[in-house]
mmCIF file of the N, C-alpha and C atoms, coordinates in Angstrom:
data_MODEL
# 
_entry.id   MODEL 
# 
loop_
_atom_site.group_PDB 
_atom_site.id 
_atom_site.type_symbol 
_atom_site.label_atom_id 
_atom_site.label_alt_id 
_atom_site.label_comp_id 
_atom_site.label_asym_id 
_atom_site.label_entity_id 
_atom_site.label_seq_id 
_atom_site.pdbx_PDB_ins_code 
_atom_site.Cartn_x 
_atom_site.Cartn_y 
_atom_site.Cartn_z 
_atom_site.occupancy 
_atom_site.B_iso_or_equiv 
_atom_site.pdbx_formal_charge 
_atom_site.auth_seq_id 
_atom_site.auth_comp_id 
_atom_site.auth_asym_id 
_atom_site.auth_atom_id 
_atom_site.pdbx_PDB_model_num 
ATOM 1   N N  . UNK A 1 1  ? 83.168  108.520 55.644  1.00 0.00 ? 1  UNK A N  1 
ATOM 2   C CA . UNK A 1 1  ? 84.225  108.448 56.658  1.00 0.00 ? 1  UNK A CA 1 
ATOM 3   C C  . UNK A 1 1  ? 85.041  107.188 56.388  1.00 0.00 ? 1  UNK A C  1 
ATOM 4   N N  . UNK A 1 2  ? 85.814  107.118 56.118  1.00 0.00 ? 2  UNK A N  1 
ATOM 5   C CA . UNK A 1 2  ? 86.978  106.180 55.736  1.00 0.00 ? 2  UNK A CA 1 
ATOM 6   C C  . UNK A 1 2  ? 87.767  105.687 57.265  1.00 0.00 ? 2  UNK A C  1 
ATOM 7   N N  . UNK A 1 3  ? 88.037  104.485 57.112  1.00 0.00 ? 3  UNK A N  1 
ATOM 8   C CA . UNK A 1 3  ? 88.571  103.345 58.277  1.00 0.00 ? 3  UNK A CA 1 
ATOM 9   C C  . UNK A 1 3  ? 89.535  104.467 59.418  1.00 0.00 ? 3  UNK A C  1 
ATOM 10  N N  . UNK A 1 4  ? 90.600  104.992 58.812  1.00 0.00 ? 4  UNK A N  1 
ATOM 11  C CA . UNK A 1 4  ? 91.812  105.666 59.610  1.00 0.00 ? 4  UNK A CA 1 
ATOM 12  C C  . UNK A 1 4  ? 91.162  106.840 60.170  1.00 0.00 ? 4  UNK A C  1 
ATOM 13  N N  . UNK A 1 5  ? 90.115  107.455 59.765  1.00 0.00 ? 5  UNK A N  1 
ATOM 14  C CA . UNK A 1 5  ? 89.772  108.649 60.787  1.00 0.00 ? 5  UNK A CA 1 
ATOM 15  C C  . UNK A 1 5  ? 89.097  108.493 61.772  1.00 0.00 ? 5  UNK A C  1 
ATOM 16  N N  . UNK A 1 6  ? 87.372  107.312 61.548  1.00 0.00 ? 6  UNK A N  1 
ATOM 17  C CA . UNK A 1 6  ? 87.586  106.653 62.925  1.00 0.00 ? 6  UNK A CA 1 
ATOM 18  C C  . UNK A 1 6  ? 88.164  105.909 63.846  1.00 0.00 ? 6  UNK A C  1 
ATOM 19  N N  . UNK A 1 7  ? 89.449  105.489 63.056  1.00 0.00 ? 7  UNK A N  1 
ATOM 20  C CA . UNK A 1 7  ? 90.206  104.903 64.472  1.00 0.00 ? 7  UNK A CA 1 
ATOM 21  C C  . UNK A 1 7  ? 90.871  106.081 65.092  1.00 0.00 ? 7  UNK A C  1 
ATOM 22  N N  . UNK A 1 8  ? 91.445  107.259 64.308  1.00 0.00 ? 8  UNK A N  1 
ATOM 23  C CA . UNK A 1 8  ? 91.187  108.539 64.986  1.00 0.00 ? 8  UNK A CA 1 
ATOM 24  C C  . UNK A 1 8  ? 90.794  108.783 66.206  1.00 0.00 ? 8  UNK A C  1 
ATOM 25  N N  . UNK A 1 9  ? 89.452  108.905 65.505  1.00 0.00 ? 9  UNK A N  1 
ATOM 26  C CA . UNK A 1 9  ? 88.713  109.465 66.656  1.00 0.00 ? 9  UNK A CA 1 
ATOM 27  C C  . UNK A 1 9  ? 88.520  108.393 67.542  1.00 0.00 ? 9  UNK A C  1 
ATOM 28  N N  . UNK A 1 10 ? 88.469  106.971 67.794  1.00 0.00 ? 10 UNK A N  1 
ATOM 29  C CA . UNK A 1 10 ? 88.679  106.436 68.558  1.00 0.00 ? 10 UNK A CA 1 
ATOM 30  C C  . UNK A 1 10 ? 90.008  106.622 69.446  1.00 0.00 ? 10 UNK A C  1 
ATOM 31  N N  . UNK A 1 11 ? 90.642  106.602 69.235  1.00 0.00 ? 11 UNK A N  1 
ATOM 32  C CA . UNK A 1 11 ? 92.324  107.027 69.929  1.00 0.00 ? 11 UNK A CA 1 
ATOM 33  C C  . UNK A 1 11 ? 92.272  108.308 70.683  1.00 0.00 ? 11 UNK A C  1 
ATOM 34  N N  . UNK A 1 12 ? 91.482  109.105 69.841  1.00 0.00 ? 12 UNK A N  1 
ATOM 35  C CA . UNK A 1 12 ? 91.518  110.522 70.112  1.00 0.00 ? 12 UNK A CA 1 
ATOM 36  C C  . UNK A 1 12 ? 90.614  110.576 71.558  1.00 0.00 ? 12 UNK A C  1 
ATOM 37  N N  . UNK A 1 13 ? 89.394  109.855 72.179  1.00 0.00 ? 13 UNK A N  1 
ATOM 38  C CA . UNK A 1 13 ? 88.795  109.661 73.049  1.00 0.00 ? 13 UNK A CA 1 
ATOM 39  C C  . UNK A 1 13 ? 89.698  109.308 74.282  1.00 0.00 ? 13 UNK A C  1 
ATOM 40  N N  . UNK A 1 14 ? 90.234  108.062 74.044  1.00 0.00 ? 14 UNK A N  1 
ATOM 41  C CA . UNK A 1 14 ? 91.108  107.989 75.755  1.00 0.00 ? 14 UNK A CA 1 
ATOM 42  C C  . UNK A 1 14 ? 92.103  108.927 75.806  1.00 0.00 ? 14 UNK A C  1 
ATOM 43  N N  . UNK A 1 15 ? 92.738  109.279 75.049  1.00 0.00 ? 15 UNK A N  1 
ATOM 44  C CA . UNK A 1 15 ? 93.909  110.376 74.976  1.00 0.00 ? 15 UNK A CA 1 
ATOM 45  C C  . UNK A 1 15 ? 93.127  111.508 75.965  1.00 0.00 ? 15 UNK A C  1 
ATOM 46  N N  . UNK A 1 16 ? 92.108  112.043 75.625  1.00 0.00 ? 16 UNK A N  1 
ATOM 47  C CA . UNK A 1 16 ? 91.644  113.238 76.478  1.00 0.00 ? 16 UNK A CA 1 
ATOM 48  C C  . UNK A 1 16 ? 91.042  112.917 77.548  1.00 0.00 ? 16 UNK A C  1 
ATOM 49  N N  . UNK A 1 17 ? 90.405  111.496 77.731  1.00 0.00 ? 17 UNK A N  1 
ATOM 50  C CA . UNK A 1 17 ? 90.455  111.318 79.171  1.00 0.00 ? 17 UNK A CA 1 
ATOM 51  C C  . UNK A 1 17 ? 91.406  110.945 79.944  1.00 0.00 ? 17 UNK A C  1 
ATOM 52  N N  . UNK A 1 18 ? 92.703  110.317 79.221  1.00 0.00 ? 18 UNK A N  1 
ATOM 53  C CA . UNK A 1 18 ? 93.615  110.616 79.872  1.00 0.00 ? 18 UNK A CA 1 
ATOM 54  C C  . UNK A 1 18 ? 94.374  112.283 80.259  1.00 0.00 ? 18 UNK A C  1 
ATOM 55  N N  . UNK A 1 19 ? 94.205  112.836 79.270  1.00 0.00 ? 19 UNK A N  1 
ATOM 56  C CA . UNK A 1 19 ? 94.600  114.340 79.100  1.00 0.00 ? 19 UNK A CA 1 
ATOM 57  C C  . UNK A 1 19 ? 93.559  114.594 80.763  1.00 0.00 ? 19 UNK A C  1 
ATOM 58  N N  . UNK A 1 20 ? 92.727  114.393 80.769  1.00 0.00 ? 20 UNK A N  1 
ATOM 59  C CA . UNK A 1 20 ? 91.939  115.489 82.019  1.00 0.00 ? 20 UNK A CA 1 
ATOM 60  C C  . UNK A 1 20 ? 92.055  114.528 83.399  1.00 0.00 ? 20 UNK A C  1 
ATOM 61  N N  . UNK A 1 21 ? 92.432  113.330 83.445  1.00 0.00 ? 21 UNK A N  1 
ATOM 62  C CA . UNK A 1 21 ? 92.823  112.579 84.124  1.00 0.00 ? 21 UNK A CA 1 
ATOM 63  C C  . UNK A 1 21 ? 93.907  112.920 85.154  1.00 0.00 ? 21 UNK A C  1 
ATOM 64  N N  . UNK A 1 22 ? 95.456  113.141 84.182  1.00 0.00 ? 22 UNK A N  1 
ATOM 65  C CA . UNK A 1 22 ? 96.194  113.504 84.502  1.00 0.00 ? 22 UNK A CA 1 
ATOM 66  C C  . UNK A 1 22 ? 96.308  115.028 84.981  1.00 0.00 ? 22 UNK A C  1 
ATOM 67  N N  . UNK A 1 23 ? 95.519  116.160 84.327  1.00 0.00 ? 23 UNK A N  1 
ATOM 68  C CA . UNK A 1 23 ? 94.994  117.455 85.168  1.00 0.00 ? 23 UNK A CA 1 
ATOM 69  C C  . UNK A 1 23 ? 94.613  117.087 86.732  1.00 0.00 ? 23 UNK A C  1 
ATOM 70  N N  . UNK A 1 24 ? 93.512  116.476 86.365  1.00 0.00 ? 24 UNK A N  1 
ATOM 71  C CA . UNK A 1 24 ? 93.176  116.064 87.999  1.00 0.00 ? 24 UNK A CA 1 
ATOM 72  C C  . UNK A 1 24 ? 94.396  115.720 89.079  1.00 0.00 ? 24 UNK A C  1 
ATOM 73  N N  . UNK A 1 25 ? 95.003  114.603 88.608  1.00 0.00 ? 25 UNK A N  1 
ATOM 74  C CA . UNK A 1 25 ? 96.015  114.358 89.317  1.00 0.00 ? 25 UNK A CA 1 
ATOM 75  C C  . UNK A 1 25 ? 96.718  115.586 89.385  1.00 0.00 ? 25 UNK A C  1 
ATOM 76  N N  . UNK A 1 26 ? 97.652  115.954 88.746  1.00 0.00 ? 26 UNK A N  1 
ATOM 77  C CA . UNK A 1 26 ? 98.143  117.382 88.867  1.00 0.00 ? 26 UNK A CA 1 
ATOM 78  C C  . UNK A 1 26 ? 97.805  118.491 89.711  1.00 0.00 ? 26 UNK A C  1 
ATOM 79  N N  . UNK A 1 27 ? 96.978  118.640 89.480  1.00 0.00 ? 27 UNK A N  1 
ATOM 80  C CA . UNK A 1 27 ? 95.748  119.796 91.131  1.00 0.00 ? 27 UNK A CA 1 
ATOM 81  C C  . UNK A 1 27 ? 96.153  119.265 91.909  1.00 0.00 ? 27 UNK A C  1 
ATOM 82  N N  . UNK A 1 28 ? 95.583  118.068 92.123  1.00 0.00 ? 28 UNK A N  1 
ATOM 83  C CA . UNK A 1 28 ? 95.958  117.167 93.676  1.00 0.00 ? 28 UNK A CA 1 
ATOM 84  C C  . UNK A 1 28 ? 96.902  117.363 93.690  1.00 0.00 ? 28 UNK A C  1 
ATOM 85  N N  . UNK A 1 29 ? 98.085  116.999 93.107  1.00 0.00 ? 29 UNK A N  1 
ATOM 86  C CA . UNK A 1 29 ? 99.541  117.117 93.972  1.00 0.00 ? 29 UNK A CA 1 
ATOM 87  C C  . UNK A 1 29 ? 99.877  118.612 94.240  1.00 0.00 ? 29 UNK A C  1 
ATOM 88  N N  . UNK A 1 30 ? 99.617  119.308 93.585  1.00 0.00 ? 30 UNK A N  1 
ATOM 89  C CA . UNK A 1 30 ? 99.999  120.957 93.733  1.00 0.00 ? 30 UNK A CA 1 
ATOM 90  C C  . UNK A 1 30 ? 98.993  121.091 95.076  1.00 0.00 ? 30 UNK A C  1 
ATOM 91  N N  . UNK A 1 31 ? 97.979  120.810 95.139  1.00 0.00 ? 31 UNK A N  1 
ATOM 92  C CA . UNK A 1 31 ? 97.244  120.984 96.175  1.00 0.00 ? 31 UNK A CA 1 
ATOM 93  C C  . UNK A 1 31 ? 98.174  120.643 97.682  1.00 0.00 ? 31 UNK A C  1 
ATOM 94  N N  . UNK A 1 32 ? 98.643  119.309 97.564  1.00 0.00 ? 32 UNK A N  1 
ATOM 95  C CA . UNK A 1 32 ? 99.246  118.773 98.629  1.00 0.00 ? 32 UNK A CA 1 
ATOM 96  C C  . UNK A 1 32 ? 100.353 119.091 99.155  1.00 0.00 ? 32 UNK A C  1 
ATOM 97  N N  . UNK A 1 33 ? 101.166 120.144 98.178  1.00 0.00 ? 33 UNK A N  1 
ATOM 98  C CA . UNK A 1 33 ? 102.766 120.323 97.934  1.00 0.00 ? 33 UNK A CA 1 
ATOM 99  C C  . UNK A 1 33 ? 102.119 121.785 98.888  1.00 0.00 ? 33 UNK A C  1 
ATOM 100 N N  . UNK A 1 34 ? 101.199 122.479 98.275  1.00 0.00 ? 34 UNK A N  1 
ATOM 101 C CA . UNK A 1 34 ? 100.885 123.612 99.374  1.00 0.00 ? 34 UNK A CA 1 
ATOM 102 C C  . UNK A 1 34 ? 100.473 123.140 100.564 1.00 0.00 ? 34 UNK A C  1 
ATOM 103 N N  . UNK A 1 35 ? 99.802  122.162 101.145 1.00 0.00 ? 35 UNK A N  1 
ATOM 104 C CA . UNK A 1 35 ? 99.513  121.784 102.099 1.00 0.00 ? 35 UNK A CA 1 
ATOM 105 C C  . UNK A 1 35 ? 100.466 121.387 102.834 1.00 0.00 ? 35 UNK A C  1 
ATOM 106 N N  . UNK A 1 36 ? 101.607 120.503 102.461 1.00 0.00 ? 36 UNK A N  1 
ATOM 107 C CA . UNK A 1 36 ? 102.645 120.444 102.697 1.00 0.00 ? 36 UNK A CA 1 
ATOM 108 C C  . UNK A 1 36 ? 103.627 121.399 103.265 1.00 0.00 ? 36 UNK A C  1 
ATOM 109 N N  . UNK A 1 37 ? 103.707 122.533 102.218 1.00 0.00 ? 37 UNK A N  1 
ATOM 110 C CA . UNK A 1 37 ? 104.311 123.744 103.203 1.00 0.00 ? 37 UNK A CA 1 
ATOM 111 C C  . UNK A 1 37 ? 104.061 124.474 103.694 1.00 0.00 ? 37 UNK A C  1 
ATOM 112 N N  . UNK A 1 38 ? 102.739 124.219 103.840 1.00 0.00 ? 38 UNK A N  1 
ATOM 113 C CA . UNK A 1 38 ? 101.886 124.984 104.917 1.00 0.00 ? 38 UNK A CA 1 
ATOM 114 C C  . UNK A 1 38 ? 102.276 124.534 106.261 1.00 0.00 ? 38 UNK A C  1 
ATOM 115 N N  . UNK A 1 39 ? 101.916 122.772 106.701 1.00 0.00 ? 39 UNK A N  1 
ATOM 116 C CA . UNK A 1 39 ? 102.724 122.488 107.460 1.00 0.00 ? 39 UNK A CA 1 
ATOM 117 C C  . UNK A 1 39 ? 104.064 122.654 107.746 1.00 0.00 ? 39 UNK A C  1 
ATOM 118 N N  . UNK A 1 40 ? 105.060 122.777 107.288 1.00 0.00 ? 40 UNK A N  1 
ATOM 119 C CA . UNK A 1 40 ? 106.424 122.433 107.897 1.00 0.00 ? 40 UNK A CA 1 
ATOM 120 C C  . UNK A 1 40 ? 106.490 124.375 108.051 1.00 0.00 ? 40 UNK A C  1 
ATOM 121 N N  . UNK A 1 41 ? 105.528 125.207 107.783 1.00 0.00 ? 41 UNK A N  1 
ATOM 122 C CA . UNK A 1 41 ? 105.706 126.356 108.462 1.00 0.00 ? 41 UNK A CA 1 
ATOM 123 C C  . UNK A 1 41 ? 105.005 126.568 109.487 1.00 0.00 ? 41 UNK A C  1 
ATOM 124 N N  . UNK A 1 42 ? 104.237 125.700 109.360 1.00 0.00 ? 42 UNK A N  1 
ATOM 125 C CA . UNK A 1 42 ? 103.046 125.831 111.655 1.00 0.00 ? 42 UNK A CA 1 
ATOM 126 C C  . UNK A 1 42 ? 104.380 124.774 112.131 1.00 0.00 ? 42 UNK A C  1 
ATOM 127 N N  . UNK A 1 43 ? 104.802 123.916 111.566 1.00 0.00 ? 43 UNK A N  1 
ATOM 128 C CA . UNK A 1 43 ? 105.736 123.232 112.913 1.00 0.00 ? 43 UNK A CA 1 
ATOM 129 C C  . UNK A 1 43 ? 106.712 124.289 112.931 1.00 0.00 ? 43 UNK A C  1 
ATOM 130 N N  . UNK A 1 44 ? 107.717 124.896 111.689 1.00 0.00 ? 44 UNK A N  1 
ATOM 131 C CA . UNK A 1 44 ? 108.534 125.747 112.383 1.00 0.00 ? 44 UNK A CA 1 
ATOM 132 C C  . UNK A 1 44 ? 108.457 126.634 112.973 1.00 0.00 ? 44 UNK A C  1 
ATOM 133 N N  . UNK A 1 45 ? 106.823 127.095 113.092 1.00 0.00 ? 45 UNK A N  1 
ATOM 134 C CA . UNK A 1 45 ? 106.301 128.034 113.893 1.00 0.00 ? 45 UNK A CA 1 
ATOM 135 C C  . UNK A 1 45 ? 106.506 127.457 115.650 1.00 0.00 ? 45 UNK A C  1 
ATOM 136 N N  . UNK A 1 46 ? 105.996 126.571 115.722 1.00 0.00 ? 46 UNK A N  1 
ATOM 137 C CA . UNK A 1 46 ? 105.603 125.972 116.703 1.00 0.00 ? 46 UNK A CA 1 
ATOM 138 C C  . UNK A 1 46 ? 106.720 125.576 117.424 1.00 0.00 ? 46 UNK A C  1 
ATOM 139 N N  . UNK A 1 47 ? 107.865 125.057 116.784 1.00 0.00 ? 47 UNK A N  1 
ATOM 140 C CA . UNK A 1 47 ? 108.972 124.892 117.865 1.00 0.00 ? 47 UNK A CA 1 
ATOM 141 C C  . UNK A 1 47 ? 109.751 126.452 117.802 1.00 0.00 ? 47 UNK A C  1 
ATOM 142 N N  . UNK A 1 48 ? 109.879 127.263 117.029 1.00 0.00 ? 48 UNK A N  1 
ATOM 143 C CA . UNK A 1 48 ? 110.450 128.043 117.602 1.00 0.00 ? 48 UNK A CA 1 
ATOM 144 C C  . UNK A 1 48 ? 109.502 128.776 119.500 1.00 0.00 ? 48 UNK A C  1 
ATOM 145 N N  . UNK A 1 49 ? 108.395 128.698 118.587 1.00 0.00 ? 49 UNK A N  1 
ATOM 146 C CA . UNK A 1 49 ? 107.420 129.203 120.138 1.00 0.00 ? 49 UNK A CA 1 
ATOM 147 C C  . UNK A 1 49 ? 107.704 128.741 121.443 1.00 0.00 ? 49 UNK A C  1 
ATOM 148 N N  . UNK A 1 50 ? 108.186 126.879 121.154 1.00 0.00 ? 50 UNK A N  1 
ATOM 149 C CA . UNK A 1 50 ? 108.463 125.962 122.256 1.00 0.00 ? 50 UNK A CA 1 
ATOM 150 C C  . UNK A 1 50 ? 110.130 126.814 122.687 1.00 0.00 ? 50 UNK A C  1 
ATOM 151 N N  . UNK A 1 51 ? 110.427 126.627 121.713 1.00 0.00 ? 51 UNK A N  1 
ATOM 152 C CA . UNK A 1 51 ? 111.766 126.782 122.648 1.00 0.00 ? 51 UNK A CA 1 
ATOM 153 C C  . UNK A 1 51 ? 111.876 128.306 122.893 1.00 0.00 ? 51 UNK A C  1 
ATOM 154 N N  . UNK A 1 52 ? 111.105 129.260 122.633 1.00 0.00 ? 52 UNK A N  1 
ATOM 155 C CA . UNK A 1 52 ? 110.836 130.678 123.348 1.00 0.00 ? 52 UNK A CA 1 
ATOM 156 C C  . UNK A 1 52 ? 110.314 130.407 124.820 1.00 0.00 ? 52 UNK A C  1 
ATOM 157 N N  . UNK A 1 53 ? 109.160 129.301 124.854 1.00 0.00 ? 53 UNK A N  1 
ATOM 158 C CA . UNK A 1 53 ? 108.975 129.272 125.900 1.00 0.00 ? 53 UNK A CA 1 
ATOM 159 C C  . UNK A 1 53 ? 109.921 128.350 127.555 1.00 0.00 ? 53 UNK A C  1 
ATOM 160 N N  . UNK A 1 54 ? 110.673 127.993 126.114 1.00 0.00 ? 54 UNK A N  1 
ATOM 161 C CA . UNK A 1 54 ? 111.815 126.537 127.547 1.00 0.00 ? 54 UNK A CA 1 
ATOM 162 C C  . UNK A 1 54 ? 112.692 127.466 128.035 1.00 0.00 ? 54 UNK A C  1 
ATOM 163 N N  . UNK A 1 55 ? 113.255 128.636 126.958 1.00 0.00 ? 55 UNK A N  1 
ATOM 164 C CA . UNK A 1 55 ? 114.196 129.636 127.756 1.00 0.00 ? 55 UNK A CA 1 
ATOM 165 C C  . UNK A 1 55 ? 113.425 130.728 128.654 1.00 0.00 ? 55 UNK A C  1 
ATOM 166 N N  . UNK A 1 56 ? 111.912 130.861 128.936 1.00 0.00 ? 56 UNK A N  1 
ATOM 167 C CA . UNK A 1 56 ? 111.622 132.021 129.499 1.00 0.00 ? 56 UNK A CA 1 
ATOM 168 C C  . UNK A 1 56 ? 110.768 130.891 130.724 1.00 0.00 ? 56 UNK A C  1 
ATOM 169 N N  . UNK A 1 57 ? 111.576 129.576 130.408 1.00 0.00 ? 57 UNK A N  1 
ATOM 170 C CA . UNK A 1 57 ? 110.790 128.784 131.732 1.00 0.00 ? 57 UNK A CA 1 
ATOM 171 C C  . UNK A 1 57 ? 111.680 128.844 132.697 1.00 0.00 ? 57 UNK A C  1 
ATOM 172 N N  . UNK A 1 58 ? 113.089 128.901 132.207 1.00 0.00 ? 58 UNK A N  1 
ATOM 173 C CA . UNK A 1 58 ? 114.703 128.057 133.458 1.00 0.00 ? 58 UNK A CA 1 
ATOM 174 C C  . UNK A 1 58 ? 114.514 129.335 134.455 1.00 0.00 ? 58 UNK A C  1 
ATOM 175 N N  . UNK A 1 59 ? 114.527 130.414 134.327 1.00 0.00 ? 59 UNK A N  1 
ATOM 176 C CA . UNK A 1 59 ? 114.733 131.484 135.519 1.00 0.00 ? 59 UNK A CA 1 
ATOM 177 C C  . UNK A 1 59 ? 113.264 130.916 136.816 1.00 0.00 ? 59 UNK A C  1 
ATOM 178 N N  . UNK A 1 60 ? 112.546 130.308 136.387 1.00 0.00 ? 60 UNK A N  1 
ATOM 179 C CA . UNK A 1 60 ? 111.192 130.320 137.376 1.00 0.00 ? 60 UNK A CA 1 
ATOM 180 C C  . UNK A 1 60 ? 111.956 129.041 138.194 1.00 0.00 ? 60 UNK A C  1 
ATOM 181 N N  . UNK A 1 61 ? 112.189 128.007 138.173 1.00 0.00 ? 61 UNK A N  1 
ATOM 182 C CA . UNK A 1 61 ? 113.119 127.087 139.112 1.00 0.00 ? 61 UNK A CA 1 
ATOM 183 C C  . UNK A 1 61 ? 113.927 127.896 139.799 1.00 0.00 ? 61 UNK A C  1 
ATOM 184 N N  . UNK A 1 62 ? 114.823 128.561 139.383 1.00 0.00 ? 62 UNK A N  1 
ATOM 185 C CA . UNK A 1 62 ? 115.781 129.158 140.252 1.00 0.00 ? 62 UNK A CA 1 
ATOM 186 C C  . UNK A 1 62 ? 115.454 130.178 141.204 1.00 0.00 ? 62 UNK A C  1 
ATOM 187 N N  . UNK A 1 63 ? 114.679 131.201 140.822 1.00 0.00 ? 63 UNK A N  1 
ATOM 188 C CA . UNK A 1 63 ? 114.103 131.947 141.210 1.00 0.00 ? 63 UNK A CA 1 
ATOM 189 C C  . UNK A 1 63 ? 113.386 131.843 142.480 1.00 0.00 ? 63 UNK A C  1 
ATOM 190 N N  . UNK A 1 64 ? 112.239 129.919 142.358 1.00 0.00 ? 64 UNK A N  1 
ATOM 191 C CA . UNK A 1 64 ? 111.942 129.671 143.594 1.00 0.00 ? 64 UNK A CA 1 
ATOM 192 C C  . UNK A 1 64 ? 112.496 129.066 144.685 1.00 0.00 ? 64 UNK A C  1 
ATOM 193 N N  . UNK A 1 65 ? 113.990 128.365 143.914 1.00 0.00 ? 65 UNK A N  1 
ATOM 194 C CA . UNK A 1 65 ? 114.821 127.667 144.744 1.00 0.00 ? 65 UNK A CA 1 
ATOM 195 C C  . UNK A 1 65 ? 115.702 128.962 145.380 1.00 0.00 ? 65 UNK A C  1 
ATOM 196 N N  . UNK A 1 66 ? 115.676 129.966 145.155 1.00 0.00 ? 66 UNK A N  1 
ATOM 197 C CA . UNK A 1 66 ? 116.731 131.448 145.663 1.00 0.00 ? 66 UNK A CA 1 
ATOM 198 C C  . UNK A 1 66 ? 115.405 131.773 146.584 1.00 0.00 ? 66 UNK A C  1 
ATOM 199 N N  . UNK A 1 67 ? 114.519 131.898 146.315 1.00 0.00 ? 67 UNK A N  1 
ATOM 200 C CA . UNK A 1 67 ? 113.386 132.369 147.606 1.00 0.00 ? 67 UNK A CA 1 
ATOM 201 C C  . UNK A 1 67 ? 113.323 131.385 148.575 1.00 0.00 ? 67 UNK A C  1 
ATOM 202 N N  . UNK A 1 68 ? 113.127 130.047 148.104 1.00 0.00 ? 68 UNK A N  1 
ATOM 203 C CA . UNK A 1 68 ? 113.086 129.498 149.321 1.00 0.00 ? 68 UNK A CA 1 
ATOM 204 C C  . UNK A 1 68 ? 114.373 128.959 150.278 1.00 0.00 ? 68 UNK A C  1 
ATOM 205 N N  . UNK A 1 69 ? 115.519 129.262 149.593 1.00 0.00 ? 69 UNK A N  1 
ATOM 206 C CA . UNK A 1 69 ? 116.337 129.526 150.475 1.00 0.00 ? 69 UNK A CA 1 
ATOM 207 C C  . UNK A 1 69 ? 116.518 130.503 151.392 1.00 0.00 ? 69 UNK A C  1 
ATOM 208 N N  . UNK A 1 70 ? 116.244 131.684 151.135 1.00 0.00 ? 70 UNK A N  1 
ATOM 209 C CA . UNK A 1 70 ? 116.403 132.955 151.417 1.00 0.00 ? 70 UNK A CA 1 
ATOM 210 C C  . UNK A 1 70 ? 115.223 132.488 152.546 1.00 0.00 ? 70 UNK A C  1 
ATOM 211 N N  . UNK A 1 71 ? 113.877 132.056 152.742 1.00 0.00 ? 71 UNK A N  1 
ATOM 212 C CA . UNK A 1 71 ? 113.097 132.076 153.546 1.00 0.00 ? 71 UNK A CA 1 
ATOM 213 C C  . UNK A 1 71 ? 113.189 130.740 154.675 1.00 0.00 ? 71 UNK A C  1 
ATOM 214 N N  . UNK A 1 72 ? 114.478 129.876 154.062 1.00 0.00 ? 72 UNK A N  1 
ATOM 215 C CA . UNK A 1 72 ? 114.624 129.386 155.208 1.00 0.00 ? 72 UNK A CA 1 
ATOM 216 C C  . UNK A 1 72 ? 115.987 129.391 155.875 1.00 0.00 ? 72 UNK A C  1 
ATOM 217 N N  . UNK A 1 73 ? 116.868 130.496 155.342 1.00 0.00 ? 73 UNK A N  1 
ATOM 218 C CA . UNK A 1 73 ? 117.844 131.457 156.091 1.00 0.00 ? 73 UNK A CA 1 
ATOM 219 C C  . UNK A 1 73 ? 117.134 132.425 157.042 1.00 0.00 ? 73 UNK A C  1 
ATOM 220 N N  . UNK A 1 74 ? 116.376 133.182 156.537 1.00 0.00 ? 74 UNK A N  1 
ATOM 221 C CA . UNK A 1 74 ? 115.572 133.810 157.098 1.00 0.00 ? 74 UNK A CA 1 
ATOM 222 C C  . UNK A 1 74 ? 114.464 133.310 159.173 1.00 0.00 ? 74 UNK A C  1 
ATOM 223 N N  . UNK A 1 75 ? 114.398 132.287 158.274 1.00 0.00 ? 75 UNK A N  1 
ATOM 224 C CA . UNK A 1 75 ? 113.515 131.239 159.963 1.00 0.00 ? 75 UNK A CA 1 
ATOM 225 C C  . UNK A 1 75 ? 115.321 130.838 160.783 1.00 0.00 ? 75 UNK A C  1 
ATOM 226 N N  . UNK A 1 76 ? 116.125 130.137 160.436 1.00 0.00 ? 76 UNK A N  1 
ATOM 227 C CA . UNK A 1 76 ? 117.421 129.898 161.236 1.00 0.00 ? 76 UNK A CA 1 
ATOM 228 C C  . UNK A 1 76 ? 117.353 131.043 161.649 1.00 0.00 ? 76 UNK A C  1 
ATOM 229 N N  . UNK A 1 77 ? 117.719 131.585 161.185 1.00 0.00 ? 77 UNK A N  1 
ATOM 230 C CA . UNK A 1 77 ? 118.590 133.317 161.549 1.00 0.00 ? 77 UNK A CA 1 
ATOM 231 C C  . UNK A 1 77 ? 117.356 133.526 162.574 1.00 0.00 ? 77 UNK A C  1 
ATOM 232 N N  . UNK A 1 78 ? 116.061 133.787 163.033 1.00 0.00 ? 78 UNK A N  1 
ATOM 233 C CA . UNK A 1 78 ? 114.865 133.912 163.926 1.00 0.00 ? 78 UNK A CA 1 
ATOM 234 C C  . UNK A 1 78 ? 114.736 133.100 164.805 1.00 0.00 ? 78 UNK A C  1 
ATOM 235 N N  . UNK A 1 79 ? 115.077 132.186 164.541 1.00 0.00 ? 79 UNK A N  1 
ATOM 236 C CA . UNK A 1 79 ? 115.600 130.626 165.478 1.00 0.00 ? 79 UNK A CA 1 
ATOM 237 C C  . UNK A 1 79 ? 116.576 130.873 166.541 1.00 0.00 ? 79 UNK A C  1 
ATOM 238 N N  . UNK A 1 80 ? 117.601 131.908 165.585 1.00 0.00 ? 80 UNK A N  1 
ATOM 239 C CA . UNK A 1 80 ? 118.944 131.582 166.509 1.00 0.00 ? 80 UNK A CA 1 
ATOM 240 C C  . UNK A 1 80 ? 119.016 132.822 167.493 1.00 0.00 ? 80 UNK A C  1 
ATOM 241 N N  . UNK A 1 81 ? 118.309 134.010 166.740 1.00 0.00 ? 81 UNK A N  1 
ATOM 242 C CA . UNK A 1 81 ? 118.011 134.902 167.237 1.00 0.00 ? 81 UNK A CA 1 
ATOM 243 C C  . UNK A 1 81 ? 117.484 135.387 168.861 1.00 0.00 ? 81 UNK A C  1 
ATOM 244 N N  . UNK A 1 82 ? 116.638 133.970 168.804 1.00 0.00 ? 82 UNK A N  1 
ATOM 245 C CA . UNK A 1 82 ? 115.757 133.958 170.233 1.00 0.00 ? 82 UNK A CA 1 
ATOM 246 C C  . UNK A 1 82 ? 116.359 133.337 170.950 1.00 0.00 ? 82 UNK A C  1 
# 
């Protein structure tokens, strides 16, 4: 074995632990990039849900402020009645 092929193969050693190094890393970020848009589709899930629910909230205020008017038109008007 002559000088230049084991420095070769010396060279040739970190190269592939860098080679599987950088794999690793690689997974991880692909890993995270899905995780990633996994989230920003439960939040866009999630506020559309919110604001399904803020428009099917406004009629319940009014609704009880129209009854309880109506029920205390209702007592005057019985009031005035007698």
């Amino acid at each position: 074995m002559d000088g230049s092929s084991g420095v070769a193969v010396e060279l040739e050693r970190p190269h592939s632990t860098l080679e599987a190094g950088f794999a690793r890393v690689d997974g991880s970020l692909a890993l995270l990039v899905q995780r990633s848009d996994q989230t920003d589709k439960q939040l866009a899930d999630m506020e559309s849900r919110l604001d399904a629910l803020e428009r099917a909230r406004w009629p319940l205020a009014s609704i009880a402020a129209l009854t309880a008017s109506v029920g205390l038109m209702l007592a005057v008007w019985e009031l005035a009645g007698r």
